[in-house]
N, C-alpha and C positions, 0 to 999 in steps of 0.2 A: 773605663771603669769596670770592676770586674763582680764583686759579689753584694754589690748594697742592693743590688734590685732582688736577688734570690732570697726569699722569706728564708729558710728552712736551711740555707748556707752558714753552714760556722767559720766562724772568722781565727784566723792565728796569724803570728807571725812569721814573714819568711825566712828559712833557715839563715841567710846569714845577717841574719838583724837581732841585737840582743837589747832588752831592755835592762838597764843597769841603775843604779846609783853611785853618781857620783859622790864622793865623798870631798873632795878637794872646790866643787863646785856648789855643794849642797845640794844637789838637786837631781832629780833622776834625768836620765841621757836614754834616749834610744840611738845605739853605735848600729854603723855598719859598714862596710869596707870603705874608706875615706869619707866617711860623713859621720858628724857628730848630731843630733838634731837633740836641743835643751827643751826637755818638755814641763807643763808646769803640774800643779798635784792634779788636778781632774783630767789631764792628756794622758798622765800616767795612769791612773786608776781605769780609764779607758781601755787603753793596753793590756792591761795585768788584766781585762775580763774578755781576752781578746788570747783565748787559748784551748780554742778549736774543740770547746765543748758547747759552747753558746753560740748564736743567731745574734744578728744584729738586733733582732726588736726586745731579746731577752737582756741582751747588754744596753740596752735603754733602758730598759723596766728595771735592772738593776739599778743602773747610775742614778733615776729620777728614785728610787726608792730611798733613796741616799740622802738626796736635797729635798725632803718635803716643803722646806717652805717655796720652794722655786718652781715656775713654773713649768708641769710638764710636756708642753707644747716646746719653750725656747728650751729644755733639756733635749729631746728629742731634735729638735732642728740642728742644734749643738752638734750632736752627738753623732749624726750622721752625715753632717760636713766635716766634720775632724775624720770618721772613718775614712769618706769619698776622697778625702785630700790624701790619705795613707793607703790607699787602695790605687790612684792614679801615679803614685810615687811607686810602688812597687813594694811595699812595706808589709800590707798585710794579704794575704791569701785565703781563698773561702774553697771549703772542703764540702760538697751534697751533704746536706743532715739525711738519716735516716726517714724513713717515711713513717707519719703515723697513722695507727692505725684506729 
């Protein structure tokens, strides 16, 4: 596992993986060289905030800002098994955030 333990690491995707919609499937796809992988709206939304500006605990703090009426314990648990599983895959990359000061 590569960036889910670094607080302060932003998360992107790696170059050859693109998050799409399909149109003929209805549903967005994240492609990448022989693999298709069918994601559903909140795997997607996941990704799309998964673009090497944000930290894993900020893209929780988004995604739960989203669902209030849900809980933000199993948002969070969510949220960072679906990273860990796309992070052990090879899918997304964490870049050092800057330091604050």
């Amino acid at each position: 596992m590569q960036g889910h333990g670094r607080v302060s690491a932003r998360l992107s995707l790696v170059r050859r993986a693109r998050l799409k919609r399909d149109a003929v499937r209805g549903m967005d796809v994240l492609l990448m060289p022989e693999t298709v992988i069918e994601l559903n709206a909140q795997g997607a939304e996941v990704l799309r905030l998964c673009d090497g500006t944000r930290t894993l605990e900020e893209i929780v703090a988004e995604v739960a800002s989203r669902y209030p009426a849900g809980s933000s314990a199993d948002v969070e648990r969510d949220v960072r098994a679906f990273v860990a599983r796309l992070e052990d895959r090879g899918v997304l990359s964490s870049t050092p955030g800057a330091a604050q000061a």
